[in-house]
Backbone as CSV, one residue per row, in Angstrom:
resi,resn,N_x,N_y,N_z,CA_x,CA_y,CA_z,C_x,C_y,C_z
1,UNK,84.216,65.039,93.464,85.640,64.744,93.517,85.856,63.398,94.198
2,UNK,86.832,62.661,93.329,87.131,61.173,94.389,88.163,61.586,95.012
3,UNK,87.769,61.290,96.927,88.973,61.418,97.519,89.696,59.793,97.435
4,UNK,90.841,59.741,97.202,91.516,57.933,97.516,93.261,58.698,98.404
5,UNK,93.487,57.509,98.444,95.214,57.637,99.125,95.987,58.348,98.722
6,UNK,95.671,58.796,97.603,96.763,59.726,96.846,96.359,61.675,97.018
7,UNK,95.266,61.502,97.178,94.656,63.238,97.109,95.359,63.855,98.563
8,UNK,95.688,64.802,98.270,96.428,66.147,99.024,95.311,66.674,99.220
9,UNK,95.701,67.563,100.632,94.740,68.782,100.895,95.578,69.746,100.789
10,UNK,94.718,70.946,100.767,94.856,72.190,101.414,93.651,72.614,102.169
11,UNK,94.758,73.458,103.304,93.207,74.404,104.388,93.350,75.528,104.553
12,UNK,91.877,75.574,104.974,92.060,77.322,104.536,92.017,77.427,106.593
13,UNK,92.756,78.366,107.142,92.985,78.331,108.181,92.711,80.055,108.837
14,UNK,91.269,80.202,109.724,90.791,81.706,110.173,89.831,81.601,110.370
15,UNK,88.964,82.707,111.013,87.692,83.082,111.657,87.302,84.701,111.409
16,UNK,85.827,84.735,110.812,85.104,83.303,110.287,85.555,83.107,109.155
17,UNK,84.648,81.790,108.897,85.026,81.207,107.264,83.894,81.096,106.899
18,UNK,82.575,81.580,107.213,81.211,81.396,106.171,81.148,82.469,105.444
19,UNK,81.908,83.116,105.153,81.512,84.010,103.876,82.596,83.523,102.603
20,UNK,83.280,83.056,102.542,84.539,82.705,102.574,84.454,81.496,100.906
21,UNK,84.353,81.908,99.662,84.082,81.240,98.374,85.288,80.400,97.849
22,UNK,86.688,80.674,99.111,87.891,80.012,98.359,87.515,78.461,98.070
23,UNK,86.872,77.720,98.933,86.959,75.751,98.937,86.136,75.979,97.436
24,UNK,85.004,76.129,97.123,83.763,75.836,95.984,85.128,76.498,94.625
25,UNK,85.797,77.750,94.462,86.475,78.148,93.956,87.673,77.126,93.402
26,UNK,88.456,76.842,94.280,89.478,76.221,94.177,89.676,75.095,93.652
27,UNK,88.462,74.513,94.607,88.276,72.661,94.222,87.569,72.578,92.582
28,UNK,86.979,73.701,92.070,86.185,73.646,91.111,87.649,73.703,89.676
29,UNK,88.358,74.590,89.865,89.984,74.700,89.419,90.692,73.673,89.875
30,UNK,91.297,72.672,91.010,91.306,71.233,90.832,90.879,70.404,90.128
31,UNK,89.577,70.253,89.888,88.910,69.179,89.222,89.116,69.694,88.118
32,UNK,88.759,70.498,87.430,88.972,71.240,85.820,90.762,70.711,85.201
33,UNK,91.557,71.134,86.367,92.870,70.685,85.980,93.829,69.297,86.048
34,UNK,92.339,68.430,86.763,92.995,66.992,87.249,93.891,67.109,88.171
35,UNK,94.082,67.603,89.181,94.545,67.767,90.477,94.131,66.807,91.297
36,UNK,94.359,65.889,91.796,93.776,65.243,92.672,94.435,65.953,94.487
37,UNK,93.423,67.212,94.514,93.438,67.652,95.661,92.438,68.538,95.655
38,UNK,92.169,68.430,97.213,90.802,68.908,97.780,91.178,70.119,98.860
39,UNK,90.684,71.212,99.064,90.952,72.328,99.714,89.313,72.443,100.842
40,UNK,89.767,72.493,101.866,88.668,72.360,102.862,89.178,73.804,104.265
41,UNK,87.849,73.636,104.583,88.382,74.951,106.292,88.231,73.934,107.435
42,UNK,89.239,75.384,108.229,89.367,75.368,109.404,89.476,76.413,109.873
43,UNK,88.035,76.462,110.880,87.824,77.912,111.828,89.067,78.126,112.850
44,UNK,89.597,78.917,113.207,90.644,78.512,114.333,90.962,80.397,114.625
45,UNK,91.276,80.694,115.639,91.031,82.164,115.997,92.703,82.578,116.398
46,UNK,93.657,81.403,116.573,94.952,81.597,116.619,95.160,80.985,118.137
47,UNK,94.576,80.684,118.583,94.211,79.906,120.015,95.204,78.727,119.772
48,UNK,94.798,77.934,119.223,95.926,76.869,119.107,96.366,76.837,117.789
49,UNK,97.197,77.387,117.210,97.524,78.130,115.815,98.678,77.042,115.500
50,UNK,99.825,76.994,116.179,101.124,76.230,116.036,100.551,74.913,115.846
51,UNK,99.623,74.385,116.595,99.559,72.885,116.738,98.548,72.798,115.523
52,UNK,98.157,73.557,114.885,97.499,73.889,113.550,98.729,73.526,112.464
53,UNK,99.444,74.154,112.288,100.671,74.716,111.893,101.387,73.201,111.279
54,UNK,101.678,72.576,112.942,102.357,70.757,113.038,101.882,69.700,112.398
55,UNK,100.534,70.064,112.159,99.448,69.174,111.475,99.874,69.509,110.163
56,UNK,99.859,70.472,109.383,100.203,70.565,108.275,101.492,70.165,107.332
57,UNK,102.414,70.155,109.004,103.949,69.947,108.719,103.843,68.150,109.000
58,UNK,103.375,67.970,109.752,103.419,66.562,109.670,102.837,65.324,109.400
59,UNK,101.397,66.225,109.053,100.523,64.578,108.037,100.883,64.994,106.327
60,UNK,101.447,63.607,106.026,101.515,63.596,104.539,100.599,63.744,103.977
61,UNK,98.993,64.066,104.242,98.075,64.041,103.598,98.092,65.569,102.700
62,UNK,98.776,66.656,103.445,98.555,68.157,103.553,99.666,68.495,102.394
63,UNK,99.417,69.097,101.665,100.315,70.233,100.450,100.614,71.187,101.386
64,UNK,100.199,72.070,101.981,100.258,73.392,102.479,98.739,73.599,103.006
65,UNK,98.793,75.112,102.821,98.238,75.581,103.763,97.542,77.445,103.214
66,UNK,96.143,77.914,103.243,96.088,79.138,103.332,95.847,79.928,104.628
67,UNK,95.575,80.882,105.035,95.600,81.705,105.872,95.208,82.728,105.665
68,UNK,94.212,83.217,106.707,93.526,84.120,106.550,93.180,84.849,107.993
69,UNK,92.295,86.125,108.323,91.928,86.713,109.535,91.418,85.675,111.005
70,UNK,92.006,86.126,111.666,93.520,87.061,112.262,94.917,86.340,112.273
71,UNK,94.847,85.386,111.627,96.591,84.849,111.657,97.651,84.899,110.584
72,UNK,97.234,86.068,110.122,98.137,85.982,108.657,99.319,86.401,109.248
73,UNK,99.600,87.256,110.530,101.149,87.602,110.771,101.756,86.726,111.792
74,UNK,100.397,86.409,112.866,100.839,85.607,113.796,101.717,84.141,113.262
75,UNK,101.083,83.891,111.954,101.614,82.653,111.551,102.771,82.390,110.957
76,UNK,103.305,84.049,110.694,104.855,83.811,110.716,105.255,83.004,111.315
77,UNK,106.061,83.138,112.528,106.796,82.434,113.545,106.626,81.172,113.589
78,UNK,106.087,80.528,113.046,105.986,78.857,112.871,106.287,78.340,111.488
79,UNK,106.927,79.363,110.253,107.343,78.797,109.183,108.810,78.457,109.466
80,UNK,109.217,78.255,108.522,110.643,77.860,108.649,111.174,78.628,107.660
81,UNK,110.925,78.871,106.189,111.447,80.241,105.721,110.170,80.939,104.704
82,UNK,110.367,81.854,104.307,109.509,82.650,103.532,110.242,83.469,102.088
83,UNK,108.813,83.692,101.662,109.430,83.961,99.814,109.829,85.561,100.667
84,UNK,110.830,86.272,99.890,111.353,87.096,100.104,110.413,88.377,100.047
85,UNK,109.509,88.748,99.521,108.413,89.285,99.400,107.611,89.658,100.756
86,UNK,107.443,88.240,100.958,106.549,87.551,102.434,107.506,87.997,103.648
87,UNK,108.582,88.194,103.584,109.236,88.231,104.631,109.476,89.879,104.616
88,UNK,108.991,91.065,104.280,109.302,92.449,104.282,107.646,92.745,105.039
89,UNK,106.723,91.760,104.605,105.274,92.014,104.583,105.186,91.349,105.865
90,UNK,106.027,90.842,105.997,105.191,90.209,107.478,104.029,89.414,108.278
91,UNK,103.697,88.897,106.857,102.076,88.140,106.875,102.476,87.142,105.552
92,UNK,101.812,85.994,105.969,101.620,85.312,104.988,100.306,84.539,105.011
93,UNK,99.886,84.866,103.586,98.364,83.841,103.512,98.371,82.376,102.798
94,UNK,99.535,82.136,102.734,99.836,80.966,101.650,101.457,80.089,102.073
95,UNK,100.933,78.931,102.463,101.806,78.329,103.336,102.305,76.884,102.373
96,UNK,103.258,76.564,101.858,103.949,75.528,101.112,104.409,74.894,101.879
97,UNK,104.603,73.058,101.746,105.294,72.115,102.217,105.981,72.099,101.179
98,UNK,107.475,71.797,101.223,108.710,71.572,100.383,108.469,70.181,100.183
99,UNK,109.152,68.952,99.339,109.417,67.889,99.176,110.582,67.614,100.619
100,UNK,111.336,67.910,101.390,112.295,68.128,103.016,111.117,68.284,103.664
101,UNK,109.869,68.687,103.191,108.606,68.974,104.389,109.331,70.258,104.951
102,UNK,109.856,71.190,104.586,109.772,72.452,105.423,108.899,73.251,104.833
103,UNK,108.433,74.173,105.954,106.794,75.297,105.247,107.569,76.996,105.232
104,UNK,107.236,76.739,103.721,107.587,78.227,103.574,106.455,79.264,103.441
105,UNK,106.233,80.676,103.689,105.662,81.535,103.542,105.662,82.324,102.699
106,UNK,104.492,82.536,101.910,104.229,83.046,100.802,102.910,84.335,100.973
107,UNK,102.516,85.236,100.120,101.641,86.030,99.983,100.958,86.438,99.136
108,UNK,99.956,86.248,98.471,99.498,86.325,97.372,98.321,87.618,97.546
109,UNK,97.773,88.176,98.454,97.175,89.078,98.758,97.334,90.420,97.812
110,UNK,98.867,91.007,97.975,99.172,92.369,97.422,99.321,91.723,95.811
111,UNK,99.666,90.422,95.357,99.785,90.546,94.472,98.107,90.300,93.598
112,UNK,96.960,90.052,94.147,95.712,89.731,93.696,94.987,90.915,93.677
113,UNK,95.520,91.935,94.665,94.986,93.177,94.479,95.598,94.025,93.906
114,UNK,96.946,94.523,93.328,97.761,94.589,92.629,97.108,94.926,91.175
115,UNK,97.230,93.113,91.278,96.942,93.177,89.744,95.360,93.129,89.318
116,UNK,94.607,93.143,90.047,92.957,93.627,89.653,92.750,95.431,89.685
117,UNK,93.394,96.029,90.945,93.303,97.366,90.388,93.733,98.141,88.866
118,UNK,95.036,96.951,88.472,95.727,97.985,87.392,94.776,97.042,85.868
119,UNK,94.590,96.009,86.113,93.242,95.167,85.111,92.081,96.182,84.992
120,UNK,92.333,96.984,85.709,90.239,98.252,86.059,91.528,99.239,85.611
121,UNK,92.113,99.379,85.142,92.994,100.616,84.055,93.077,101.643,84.877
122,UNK,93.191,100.985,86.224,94.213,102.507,87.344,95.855,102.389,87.352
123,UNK,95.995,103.925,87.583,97.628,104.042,87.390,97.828,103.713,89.245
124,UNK,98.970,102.667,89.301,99.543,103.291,90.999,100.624,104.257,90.734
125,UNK,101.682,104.013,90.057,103.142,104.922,89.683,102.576,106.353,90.334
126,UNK,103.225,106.897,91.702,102.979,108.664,91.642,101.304,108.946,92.220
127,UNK,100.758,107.795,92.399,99.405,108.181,93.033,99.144,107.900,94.495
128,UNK,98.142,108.265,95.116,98.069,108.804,96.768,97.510,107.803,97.017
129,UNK,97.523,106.815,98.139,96.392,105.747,98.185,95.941,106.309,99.880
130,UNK,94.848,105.916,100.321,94.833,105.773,101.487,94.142,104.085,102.050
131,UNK,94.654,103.567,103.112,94.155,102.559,103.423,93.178,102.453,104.687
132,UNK,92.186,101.914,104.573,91.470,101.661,105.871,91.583,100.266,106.260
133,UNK,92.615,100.209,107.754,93.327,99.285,107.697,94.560,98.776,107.875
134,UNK,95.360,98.479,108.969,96.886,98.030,109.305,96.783,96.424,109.989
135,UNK,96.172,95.415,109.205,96.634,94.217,110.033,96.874,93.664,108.594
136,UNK,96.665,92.053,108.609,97.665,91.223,107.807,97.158,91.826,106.378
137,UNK,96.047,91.778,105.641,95.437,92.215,104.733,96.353,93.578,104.024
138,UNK,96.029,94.781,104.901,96.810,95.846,104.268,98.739,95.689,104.210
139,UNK,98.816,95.037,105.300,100.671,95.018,105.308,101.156,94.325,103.699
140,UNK,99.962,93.261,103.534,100.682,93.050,101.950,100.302,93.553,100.934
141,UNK,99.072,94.192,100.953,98.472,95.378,99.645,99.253,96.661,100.117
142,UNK,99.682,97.197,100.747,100.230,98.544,100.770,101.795,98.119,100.607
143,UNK,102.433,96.925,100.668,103.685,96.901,100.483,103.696,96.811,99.048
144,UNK,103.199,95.959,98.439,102.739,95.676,97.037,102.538,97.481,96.082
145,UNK,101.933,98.198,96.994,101.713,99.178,96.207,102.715,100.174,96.470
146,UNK,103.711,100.140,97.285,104.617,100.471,97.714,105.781,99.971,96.501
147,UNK,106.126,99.152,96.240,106.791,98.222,95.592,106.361,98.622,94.215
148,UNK,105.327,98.898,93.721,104.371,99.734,92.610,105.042,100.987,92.224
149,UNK,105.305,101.457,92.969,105.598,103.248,92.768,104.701,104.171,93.344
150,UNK,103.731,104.091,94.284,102.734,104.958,94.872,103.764,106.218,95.540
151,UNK,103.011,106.894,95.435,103.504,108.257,96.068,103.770,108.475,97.050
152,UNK,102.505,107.990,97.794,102.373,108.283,99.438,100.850,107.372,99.716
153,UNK,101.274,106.891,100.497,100.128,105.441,101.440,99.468,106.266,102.335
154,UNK,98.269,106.492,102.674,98.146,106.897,104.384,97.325,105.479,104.799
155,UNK,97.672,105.465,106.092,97.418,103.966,106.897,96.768,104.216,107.826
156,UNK,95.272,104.019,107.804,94.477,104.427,109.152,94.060,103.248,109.751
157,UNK,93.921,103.472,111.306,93.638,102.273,112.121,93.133,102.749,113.153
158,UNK,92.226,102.439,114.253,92.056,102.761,115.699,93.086,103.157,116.771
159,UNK,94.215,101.741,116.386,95.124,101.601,117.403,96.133,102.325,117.087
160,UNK,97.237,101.955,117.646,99.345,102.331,116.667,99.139,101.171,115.899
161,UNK,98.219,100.559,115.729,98.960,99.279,114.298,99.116,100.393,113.066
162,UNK,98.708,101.535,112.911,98.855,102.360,111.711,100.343,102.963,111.595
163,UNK,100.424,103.397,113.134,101.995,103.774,113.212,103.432,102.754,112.822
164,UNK,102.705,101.676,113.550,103.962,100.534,113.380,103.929,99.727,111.687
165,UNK,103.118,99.626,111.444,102.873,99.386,109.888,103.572,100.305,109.105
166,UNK,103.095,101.922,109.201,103.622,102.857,108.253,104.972,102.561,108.497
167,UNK,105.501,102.667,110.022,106.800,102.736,110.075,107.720,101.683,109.772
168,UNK,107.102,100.084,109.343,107.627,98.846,108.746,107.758,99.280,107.459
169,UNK,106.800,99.287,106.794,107.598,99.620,105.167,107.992,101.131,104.944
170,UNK,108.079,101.918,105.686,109.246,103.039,105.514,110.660,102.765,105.599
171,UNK,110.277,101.622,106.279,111.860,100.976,105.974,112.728,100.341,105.417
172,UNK,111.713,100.052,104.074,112.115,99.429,103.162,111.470,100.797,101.677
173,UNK,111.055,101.510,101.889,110.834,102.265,100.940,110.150,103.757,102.397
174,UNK,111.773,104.644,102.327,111.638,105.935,103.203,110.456,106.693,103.003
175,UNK,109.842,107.375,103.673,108.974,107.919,103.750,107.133,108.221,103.015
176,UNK,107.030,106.905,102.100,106.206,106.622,101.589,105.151,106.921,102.684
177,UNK,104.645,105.522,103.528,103.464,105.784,104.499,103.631,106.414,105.291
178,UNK,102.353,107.173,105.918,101.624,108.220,106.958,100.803,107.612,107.604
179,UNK,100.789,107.739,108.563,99.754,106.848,109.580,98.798,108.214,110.104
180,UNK,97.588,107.627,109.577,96.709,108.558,110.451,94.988,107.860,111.330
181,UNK,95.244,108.093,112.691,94.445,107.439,113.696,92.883,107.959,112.848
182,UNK,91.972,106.682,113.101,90.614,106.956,112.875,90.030,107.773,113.474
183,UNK,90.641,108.186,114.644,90.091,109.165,115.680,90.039,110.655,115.072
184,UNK,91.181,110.591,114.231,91.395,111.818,114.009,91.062,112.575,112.401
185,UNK,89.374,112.874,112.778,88.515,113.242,111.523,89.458,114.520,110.479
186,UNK,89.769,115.516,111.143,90.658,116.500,110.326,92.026,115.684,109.509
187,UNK,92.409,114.719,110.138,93.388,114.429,109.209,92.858,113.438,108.290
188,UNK,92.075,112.815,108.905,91.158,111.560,107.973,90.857,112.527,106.220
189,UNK,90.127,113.730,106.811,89.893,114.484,105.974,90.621,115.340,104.642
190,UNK,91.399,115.783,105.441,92.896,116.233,104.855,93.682,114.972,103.645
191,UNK,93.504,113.889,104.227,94.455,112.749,103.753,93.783,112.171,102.411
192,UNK,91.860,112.426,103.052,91.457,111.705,101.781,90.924,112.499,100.821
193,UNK,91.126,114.483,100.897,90.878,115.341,100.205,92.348,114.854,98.907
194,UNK,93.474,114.600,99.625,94.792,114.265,98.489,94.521,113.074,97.621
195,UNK,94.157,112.001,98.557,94.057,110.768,97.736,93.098,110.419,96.646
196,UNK,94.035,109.258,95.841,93.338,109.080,94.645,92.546,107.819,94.743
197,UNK,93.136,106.431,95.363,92.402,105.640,95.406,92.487,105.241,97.035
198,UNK,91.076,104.957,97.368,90.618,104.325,98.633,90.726,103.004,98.605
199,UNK,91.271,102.224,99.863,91.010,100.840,99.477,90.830,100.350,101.213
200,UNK,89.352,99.938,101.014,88.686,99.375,102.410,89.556,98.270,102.252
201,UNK,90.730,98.000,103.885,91.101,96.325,103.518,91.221,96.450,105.578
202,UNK,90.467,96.831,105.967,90.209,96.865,107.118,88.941,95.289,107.743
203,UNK,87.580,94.712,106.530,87.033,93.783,106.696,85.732,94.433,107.685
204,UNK,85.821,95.779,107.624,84.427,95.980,108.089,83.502,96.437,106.500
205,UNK,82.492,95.910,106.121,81.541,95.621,105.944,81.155,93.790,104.836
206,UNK,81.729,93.130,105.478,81.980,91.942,105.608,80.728,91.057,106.241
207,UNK,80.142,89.734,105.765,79.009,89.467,105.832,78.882,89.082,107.493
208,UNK,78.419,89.842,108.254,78.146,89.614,109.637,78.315,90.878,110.258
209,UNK,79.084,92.211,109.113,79.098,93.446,109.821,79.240,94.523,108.327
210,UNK,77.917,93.703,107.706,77.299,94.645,106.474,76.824,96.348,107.254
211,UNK,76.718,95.988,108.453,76.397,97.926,108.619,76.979,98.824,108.348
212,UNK,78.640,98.185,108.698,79.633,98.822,109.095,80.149,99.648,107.529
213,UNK,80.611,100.459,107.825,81.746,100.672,106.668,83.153,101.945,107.127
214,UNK,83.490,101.718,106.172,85.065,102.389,106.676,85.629,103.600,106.799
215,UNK,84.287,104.622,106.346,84.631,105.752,106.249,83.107,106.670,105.324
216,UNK,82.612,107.921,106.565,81.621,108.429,106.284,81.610,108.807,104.888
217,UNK,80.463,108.850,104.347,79.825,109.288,103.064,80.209,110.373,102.536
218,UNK,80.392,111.327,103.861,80.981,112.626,103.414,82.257,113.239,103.132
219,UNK,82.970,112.202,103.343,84.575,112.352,102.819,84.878,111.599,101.586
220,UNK,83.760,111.271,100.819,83.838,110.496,99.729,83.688,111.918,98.478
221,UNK,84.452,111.800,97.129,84.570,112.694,96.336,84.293,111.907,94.649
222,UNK,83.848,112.465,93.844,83.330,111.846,92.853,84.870,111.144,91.963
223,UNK,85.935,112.009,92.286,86.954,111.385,91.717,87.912,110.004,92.401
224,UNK,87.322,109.811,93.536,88.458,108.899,94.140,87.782,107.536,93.159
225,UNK,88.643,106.416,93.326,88.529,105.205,93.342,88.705,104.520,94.269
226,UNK,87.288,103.873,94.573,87.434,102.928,95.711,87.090,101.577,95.307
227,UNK,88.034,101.096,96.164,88.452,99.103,96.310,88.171,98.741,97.617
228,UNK,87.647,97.755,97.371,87.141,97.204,99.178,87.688,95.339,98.887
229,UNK,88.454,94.788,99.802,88.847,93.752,99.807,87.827,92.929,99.822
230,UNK,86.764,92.804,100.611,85.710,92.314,100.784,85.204,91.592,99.602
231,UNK,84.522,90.722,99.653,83.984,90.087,97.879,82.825,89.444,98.353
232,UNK,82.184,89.474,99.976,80.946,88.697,100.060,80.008,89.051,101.053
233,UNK,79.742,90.586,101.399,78.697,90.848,99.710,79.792,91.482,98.920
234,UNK,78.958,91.376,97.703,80.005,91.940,96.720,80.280,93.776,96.702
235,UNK,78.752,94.002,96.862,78.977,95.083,97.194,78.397,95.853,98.460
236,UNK,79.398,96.238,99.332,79.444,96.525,100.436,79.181,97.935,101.016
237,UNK,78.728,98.361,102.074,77.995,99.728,102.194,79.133,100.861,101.911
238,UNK,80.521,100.171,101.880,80.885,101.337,101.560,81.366,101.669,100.123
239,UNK,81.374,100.407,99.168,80.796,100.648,97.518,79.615,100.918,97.250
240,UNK,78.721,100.764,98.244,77.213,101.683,97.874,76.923,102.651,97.937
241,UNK,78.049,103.268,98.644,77.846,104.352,98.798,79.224,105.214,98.383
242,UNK,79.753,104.833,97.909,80.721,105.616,97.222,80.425,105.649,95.207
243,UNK,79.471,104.643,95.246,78.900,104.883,93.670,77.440,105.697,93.776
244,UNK,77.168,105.490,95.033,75.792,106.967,95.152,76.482,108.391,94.823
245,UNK,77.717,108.313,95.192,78.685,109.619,95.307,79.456,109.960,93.627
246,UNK,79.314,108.758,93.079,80.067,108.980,91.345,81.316,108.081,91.395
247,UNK,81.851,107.845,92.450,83.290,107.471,92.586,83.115,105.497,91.488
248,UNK,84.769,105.322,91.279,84.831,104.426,90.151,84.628,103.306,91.656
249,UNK,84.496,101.861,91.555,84.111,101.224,92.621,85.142,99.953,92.065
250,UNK,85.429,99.051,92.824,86.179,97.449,91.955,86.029,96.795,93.675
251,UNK,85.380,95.687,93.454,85.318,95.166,94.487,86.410,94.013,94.702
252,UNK,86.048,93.026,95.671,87.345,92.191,96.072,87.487,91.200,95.361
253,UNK,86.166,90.515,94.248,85.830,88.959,93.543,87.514,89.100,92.977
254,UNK,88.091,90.121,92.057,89.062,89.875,90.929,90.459,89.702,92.115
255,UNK,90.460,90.550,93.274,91.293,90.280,94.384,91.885,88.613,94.561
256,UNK,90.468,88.288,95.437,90.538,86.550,95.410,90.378,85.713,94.383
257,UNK,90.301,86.230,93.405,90.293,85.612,91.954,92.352,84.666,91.756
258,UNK,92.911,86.160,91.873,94.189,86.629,91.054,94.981,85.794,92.440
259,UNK,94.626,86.104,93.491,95.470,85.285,94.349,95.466,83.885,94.849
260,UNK,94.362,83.789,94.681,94.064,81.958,94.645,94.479,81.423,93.435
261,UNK,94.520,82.093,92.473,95.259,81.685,91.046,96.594,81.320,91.377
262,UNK,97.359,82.030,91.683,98.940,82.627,92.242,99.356,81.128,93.044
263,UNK,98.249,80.875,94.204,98.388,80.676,95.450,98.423,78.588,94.996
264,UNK,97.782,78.141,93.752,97.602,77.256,93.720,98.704,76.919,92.514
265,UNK,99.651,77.901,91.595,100.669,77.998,90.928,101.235,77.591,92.063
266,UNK,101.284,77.813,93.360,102.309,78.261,94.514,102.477,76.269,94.466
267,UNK,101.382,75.741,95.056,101.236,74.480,95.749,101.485,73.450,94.432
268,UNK,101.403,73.389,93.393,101.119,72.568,92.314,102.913,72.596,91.497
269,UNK,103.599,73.340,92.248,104.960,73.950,91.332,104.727,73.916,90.227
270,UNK,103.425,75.369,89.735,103.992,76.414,88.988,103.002,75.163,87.030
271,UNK,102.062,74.997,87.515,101.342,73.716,86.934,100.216,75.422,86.017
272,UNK,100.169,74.568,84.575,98.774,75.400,84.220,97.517,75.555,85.132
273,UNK,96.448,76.828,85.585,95.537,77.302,86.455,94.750,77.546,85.368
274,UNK,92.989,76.675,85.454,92.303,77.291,84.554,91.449,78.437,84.942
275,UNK,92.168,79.532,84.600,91.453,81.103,85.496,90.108,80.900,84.866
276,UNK,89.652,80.441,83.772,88.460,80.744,83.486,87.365,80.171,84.276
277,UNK,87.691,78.399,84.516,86.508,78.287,85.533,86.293,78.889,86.758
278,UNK,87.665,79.495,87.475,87.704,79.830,88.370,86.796,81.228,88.416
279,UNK,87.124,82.137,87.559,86.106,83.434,87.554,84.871,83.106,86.915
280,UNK,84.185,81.488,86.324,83.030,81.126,85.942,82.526,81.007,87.387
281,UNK,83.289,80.340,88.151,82.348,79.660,89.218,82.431,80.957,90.625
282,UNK,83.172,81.684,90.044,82.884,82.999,91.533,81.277,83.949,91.028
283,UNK,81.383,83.905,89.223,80.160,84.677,89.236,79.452,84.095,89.504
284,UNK,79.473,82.846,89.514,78.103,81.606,89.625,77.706,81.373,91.475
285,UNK,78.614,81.967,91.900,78.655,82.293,93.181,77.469,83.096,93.786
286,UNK,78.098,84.379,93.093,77.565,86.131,93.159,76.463,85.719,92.928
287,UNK,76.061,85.150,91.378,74.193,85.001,90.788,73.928,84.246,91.821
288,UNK,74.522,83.341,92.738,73.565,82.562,94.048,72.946,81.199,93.045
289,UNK,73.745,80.804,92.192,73.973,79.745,91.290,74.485,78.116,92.825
């Protein structure tokens, strides 16, 4: 890519970022579309997040902005307005400079997972989901599926982020989510004997905590469908083990596929995206191409 005076960035803004295929992805969909812009990281843990934030708002070099773990909610409070969507969800991963230079907040998350579950020919309308998971990640896939027609969400977490989550979008759609603590195996059990699709968006088994996964082997059932946000590894101990079990599996590649698609419609106002190189160069990824 030639950088000169005219090329825009975007950054990808979170910790960590080495597993992380959006820059090779993106820039590869730039160049394909004659974009003269380059998408690069920045590790940053939310420590100095705002003065992150100012940089974006105030060098002309910058389009916007993505966002990712742990500042997708924290980074509210430093936009100036948000797509209406973004603002029920409470997180945004996708940050726009206006032509006024004001940064609006956007989310492309619920809509990348969204639309890759119902692409793998699952119904949401009337079905049970459970999530492993209440920080920025699930607030916009469970609102999204909320917004879908799901039946009933359950929202598990360690902390009350499960409580205060369920109880945020109950308030925009009554009594949908259930919050149930990880602690608490009988209801874990109970919740995921109902449910139809599982969706790891919690980021444990993620490349640096491949041990981990989100939920024992033995509460896994040959009929659920499980989704894990995750895309690096692709497949993660707890899709390895939920296809040892029979269950249907869809990992995160079509996730970050569909929303970096979205996310660069977002920055380009709404410009043709060539999805094809983009899902050429994620498998070319996966093969270790």
């Amino acid at each position: 890519m030639q950088i000169d005076i005219n090329s825009r960035l975007i950054v990808l803004i979170g910790t960590p970022l080495g597993q992380s295929f959006g820059a090779r992805m993106q820039n590869a969909a730039y160049q394909a579309a004659g974009f003269n812009m380059l998408y690069c990281y920045c590790e940053a843990d939310g420590t100095h997040l705002k003065e992150i934030i100012d940089g974006i708002r105030y060098m002309p070099t910058f389009l916007g902005g993505a966002v990712t773990k742990p500042n997708k909610v924290e980074v509210m409070q430093y936009l100036d307005d948000y797509d209406p969507l973004c603002k029920k969800m409470g997180s945004s991963n996708t940050i726009v400079k206006t032509e006024a230079g004001k940064l609006v907040g956007y989310n492309t998350d619920g809509y990348g997972a969204l639309r890759d579950i119902l692409e793998h020919g699952c119904v949401i309308k009337d079905k049970v989901m459970f999530s492993f998971g209440a920080g920025g990640t699930a607030r916009s896939v469970c609102l999204e599926l909320a917004e879908a027609g799901a039946k009933k969400i359950y929202i598990s977490s360690r902390s009350e982020m499960c409580e205060t989550l369920s109880g945020e979008i109950n308030g925009f759609y009554p009594g949908v989510c259930v919050p149930v603590r990880a602690a608490d195996e009988a209801g874990i059990k109970a919740a995921l004997d109902e449910a139809d699709i599982l969706l790891n968006l919690s980021g444990l088994g993620m490349r640096g905590k491949e041990e981990y996964t989100c939920v024992d082997k033995k509460f896994l059932k040959p009929e659920h469908i499980c989704f894990d946000a995750t895309y690096n590894p692709v497949t993660t101990r707890f899709l390895k083990e939920a296809t040892e079990v029979g269950c249907k599996t869809i990992n995160g590649l079509g996730m970050t596929l569909y929303q970096g698609l979205r996310q660069i419609q977002l920055w380009t106002g709404g410009k043709a995206v060539p999805l094809d190189v983009m899902r050429q160069t994620v498998m070319d990824i996966v093969a270790g191409k």
